[in-house]
C-alpha positions as CSV (number, residue, x, y, z in Angstrom):
1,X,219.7,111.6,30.9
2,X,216.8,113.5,32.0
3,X,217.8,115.8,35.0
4,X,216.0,114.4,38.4
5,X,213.4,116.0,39.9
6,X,213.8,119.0,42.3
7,X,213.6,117.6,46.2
8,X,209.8,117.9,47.4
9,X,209.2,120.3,50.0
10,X,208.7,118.9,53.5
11,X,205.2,119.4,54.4
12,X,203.8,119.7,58.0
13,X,204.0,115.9,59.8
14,X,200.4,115.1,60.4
15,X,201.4,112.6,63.4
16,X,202.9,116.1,65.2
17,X,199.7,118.0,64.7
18,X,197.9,118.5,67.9
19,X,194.4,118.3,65.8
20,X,195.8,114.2,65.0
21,X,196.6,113.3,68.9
22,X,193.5,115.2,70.0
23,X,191.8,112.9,67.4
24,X,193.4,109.9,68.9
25,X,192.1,110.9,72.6
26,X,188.7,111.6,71.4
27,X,188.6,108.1,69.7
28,X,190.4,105.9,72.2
29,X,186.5,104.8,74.2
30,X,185.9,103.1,70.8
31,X,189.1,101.9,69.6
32,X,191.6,99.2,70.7
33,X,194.6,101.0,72.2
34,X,196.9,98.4,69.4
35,X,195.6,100.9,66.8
36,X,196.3,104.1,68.0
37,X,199.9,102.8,69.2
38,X,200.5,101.6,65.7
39,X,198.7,105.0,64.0
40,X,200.5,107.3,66.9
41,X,203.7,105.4,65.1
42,X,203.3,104.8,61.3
43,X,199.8,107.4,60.5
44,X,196.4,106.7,59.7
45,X,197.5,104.8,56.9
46,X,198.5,102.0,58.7
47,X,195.3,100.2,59.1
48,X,194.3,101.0,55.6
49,X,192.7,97.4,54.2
50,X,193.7,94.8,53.8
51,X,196.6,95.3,56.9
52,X,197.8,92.9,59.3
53,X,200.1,93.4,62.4
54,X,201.6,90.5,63.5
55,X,202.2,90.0,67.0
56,X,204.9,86.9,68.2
57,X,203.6,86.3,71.0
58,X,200.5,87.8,72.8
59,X,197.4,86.7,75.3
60,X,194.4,86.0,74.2
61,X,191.0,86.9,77.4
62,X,188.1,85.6,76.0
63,X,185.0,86.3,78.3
64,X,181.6,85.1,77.3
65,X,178.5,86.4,79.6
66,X,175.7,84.0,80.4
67,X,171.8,85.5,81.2
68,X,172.0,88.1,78.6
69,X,169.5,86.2,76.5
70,X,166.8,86.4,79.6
71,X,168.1,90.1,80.0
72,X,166.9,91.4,77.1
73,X,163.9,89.3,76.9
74,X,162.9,90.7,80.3
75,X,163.0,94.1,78.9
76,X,161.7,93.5,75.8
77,X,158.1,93.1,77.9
78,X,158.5,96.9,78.2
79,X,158.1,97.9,74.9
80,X,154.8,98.5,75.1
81,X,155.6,101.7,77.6
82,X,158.7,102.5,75.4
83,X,161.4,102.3,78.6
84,X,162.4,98.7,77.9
85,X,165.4,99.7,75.7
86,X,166.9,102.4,77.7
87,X,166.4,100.7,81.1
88,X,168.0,98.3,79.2
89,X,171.3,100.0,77.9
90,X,171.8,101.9,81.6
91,X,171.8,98.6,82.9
92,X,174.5,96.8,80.8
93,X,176.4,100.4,80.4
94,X,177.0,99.5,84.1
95,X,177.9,96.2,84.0
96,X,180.5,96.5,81.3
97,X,181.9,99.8,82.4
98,X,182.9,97.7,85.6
99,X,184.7,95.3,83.6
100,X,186.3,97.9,81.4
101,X,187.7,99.5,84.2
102,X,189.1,95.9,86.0
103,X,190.2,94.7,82.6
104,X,192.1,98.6,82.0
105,X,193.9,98.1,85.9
106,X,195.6,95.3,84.5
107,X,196.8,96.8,80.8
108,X,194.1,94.6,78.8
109,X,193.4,95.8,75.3
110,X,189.2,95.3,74.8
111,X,189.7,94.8,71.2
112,X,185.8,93.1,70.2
113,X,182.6,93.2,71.8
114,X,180.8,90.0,70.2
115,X,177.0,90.1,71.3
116,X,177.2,89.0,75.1
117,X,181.2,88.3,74.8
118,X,184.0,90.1,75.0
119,X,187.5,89.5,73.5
120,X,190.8,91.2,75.4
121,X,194.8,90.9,74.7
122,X,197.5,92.0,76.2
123,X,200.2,92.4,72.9
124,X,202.3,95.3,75.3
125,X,204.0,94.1,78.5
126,X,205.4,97.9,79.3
127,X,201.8,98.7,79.2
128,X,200.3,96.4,81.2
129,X,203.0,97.1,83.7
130,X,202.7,100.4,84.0
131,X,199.0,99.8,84.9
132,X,199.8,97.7,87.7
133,X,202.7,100.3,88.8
134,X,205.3,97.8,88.4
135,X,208.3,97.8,85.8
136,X,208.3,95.9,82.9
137,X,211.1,93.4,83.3
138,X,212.1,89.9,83.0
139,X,210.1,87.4,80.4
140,X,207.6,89.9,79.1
141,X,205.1,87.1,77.6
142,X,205.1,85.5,81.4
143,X,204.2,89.0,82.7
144,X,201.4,89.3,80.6
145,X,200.0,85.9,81.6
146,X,200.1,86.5,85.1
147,X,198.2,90.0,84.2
148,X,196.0,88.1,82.5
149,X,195.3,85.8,84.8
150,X,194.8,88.1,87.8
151,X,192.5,89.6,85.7
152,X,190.4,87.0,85.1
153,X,190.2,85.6,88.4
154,X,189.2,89.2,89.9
155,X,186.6,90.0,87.3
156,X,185.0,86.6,88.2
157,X,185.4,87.2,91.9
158,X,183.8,90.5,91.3
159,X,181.0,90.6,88.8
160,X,180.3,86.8,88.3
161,X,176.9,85.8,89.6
162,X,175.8,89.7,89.7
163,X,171.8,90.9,90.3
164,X,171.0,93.4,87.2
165,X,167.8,93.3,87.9
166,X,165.0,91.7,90.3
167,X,165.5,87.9,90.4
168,X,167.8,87.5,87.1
169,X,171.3,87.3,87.6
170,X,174.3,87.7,85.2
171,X,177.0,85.1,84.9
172,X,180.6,84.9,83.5
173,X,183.0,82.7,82.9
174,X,186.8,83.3,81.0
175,X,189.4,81.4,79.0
176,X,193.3,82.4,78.5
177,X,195.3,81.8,75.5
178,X,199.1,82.8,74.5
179,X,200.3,82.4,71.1
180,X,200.9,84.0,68.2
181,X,198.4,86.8,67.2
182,X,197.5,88.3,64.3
183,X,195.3,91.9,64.3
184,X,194.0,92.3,61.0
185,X,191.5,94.9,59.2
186,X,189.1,93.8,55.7
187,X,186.6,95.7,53.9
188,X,187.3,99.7,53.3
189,X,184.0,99.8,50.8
190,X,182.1,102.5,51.0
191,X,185.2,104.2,54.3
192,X,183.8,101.0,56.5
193,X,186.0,98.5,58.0
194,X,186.7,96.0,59.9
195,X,189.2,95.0,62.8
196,X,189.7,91.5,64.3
197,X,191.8,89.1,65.8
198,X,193.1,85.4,64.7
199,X,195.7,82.9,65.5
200,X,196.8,79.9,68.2
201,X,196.1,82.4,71.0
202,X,192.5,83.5,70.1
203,X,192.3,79.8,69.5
204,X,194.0,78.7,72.7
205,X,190.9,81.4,74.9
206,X,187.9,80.4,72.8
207,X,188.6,76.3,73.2
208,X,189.1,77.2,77.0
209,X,186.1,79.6,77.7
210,X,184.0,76.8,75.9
211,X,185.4,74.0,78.3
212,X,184.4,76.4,81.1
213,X,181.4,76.3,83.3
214,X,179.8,79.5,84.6
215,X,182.3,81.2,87.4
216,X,185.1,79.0,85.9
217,X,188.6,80.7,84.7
218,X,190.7,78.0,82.1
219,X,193.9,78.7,81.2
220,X,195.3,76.5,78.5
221,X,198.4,74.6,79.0
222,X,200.7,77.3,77.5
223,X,199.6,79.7,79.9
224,X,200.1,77.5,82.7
225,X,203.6,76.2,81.7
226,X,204.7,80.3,82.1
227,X,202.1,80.9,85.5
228,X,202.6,77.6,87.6
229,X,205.7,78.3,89.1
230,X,203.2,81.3,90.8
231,X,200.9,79.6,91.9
232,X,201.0,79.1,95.9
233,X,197.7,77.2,96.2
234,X,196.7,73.6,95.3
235,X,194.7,73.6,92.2
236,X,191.7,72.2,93.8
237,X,191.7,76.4,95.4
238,X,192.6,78.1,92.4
239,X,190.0,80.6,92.9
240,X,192.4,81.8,95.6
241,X,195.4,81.8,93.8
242,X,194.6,85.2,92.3
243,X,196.8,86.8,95.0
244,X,199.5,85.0,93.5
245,X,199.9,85.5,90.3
246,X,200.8,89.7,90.9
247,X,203.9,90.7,89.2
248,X,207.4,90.3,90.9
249,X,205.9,87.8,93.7
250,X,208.4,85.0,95.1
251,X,207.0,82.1,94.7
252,X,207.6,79.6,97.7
253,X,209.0,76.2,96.6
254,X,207.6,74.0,99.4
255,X,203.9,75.4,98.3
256,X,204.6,75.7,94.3
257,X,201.9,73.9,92.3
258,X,203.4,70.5,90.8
């Protein structure tokens, strides 16, 4: 029997490297904070394609932007003085750092810009709770609904309907899914890849934000099944049940949503 193999010597551990998690810091603007958790954990080589992580149960924020079309037209005129583009990036850099930084005080993950849409999850409930200053406790997936939902009925209270420029307005409106989620990467040709998300609760957020009208925020049935009993407000006001939904809050029986 051939004798085995001397025992490898241990090399340094790349994930304890300070170059790796200065790395991750310098990337995390550009990359959905599911990714470096999961290389943080199991190394670069975790999103290698064809990978998939799996997620049980996670919500889905899908928020899809109306006037963008006419925004860009609008600056397109410009060309012809060569500003149009850069007026044009200074004034959407603004607009979405806004909702960046509402979406990030609730623990959403911006995981896809698509064109004039964005797509935002919450997969981690200690996360999200920590950016509300609450702990995580009790049914995490109800937490992260009611994060969700907060969220989305702040960001529309805030930036929906919003002047970017002289007579053109920008518009929003937001659907919430929960369901199963999958967060997969293709392609690795040429180092390129891809990330995205599928499953019920992507489906659950796109069928919603599609039913919506501009200003609107639908939650599908699953989310509301897990949010109701935190709702203080007839439906007819649910643009003023945002209050509400915060983590921990007692709901009062004699005013709970039917």
């Amino acid at each position: 029997r051939p004798a085995s193999p001397p025992p490898r010597a241990r090399g340094p551990n790349p994930l304890e490297s300070r170059a790796f998690n200065d790395d991750c810091t310098r990337y995390r603007p550009y990359v959905p904070e599911m990714v470096l958790r999961r290389v943080l954990q199991d190394g670069p080589e975790a999103f290698r394609p064809p990978a998939r992580l799996r997620f049980d149960a996670a919500v889905c924020f899908f928020v899809d932007l109306s006037g963008f079309s006419k925004l860009c037209e609008r600056f397109n005129t410009r060309r012809v003085v060569g500003t149009g583009l850069g007026e044009l990036l200074h004034v959407l850099n603004r607009y979405f750092a806004q909702m960046i930084r509402i979406i990030s005080s609730y623990g959403g993950d911006v995981v896809k810009f698509a064109g004039d849409a964005l797509i935002v999850v919450w997969s981690d409930q200690e996360a999200a709770a920590e950016a509300q200053g609450h702990a995580a406790s009790g049914d995490p997936v109800e937490a992260m609904c009611r994060f969700a939902c907060q969220c989305a009925c702040d960001m529309v209270d805030r930036l929906h309907d919003v002047e970017m420029v002289s007579e053109l307005r920008m518009g929003l409106k937001v659907g919430v899914g929960v369901g199963e989620l999958d967060f997969c990467t293709v392609g690795g040709v040429g180092g390129r890849s891809e990330f995205f998300v599928s499953g019920p609760a992507v489906m659950e957020a796109f069928e919603c934000g599609d039913a919506c009208t501009n200003g609107d925020v639908r939650i599908s049935r699953n989310v509301w099944r897990l949010v109701h009993p935190f709702v203080t407000m007839p439906l007819s006001q649910v643009r003023e049940w945002r209050d509400e939904l915060r983590a921990g809050a007692d709901p009062d029986p004699a005013l709970a949503a039917a």
